[in-house]
C-alpha positions as CSV (number, residue, x, y, z in Angstrom):
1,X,99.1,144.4,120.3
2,X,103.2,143.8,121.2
3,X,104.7,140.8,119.6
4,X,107.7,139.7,118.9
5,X,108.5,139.7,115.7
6,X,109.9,136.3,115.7
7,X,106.6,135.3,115.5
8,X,105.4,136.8,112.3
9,X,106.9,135.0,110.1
10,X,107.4,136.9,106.1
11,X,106.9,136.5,102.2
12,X,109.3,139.0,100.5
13,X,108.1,138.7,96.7
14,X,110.3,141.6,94.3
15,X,112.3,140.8,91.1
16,X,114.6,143.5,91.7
17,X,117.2,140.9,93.3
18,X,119.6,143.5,95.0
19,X,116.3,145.3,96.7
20,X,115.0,141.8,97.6
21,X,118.4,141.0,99.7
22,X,119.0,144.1,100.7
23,X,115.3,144.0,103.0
24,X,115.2,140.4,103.8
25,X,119.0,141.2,105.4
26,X,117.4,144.5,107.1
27,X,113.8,142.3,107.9
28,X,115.7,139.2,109.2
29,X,117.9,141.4,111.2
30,X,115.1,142.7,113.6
31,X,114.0,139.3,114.0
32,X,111.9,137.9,111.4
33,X,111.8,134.9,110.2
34,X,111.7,135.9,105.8
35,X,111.4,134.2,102.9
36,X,112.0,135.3,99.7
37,X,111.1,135.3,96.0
38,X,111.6,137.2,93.2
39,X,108.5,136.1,90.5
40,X,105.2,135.0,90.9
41,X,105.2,131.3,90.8
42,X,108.1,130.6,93.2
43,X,106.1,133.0,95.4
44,X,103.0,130.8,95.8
45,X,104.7,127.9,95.8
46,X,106.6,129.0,99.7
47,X,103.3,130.2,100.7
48,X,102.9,126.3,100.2
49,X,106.4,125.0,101.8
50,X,106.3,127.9,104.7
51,X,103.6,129.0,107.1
52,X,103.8,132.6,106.2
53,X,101.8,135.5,108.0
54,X,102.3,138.5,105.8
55,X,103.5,139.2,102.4
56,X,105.3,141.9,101.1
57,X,104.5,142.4,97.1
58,X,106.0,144.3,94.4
59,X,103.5,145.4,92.0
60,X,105.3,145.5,89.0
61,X,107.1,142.5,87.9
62,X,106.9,140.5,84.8
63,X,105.1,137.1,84.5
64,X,102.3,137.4,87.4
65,X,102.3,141.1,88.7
66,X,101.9,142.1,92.1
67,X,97.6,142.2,91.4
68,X,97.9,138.8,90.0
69,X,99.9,137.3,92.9
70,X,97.5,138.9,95.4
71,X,94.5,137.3,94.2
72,X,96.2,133.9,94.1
73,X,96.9,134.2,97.3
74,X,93.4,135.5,98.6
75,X,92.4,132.4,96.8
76,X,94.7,130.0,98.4
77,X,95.6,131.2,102.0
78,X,93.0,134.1,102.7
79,X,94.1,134.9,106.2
80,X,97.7,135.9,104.6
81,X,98.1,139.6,105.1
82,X,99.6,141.1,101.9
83,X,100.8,144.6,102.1
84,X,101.8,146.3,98.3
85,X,105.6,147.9,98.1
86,X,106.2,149.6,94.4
87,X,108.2,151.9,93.1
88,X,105.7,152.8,90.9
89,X,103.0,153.9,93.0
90,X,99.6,156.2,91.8
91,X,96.6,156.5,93.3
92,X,94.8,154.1,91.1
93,X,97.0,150.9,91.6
94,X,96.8,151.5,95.4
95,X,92.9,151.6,95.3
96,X,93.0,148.7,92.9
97,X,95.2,146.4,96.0
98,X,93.3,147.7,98.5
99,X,89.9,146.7,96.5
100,X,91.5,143.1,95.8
101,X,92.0,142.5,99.4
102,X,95.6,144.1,100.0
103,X,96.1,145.2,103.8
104,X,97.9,148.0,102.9
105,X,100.1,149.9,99.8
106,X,103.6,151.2,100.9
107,X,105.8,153.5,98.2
108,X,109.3,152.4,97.9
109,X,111.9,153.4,98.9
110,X,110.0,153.4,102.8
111,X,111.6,153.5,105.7
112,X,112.0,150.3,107.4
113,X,110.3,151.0,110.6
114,X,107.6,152.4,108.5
115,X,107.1,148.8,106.7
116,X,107.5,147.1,110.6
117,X,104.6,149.3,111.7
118,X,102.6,148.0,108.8
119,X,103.7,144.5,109.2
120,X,102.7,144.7,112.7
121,X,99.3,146.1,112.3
122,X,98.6,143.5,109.4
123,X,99.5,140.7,112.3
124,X,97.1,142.3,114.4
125,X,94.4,142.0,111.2
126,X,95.5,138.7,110.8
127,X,95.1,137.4,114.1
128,X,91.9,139.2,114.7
129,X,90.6,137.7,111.6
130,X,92.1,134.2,112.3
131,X,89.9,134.5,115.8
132,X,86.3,135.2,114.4
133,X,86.6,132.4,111.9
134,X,87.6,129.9,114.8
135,X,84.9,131.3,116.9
136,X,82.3,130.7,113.9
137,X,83.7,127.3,113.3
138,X,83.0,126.4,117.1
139,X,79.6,128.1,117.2
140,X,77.1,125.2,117.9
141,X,73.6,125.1,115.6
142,X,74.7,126.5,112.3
143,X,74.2,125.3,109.1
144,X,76.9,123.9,107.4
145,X,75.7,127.1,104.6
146,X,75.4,129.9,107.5
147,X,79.0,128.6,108.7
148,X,80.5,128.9,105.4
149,X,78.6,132.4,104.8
150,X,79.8,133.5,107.7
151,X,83.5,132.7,107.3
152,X,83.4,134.0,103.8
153,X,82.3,137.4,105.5
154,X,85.2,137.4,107.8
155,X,88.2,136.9,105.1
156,X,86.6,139.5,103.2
157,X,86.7,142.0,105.7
């Protein structure tokens, strides 16, 4: 799907400050609308102040880590795409993103058109998913329970 990326609008969440300005300048200057944090609670509170697509998450920072932060936000706004950027990266910390709902895990450094692809591709997820759950919500004849089940399915996926 082609986009603009003006219209995806991004969570940058690192607590390596330099890195954090360094990407939101390089992010911001092919168009995206960014936001920034650099610890866990500031994060999910401008997923609360901001309508935010896609998240990008360090793994390793103190306080809430990058696992941490992800579930909170699966919790809060599950049609948020979060794709995983560490330094740090092994095979077992990816699997463990993935398996809590991350779209994808990205090794840093990454080249920035690298991390656009991605952010791209979890739009597309995102607005995919953000269309079955409308559809269930305006399918006549279910149960309030189906409905729910059925939703629940979707942001899972």
């Amino acid at each position: 799907m082609t986009r603009s990326s003006s219209a995806t609008s991004l969570l940058l969440v690192d607590d390596e400050i330099e890195f954090t300005e360094i990407m939101a300048q390089r992010l911001h200057k092919r168009g995206f609308p960014i936001t920034t944090a650099t610890e866990g609670a500031t994060a999910l509170r401008r997923l609360e102040e901001h309508a935010i697509d896609v998240v990008i998450l360090d793994v390793a920072m103190p306080g809430m880590n990058g696992i941490d932060i992800l579930n909170a936000i699966g919790e809060r706004q599950p049609l948020v795409e979060v794709i995983m950027l560490t330094g740090q990266a092994t095979v077992g910390t990816a699997v463990e993103a993935i398996r809590h709902g991350a779209f994808n895990y990205l090794k840093k450094p990454c080249e920035i058109e690298d991390l656009i692809a991605q952010i791209d591709s979890a739009m597309d997820r995102r607005m995919e998913r953000q269309k079955k759950v409308l559809e269930v919500r305006m399918t006549p004849y279910l149960s309030p329970e189906r409905r729910a089940e059925m939703i629940s399915a979707i942001l899972k996926s």
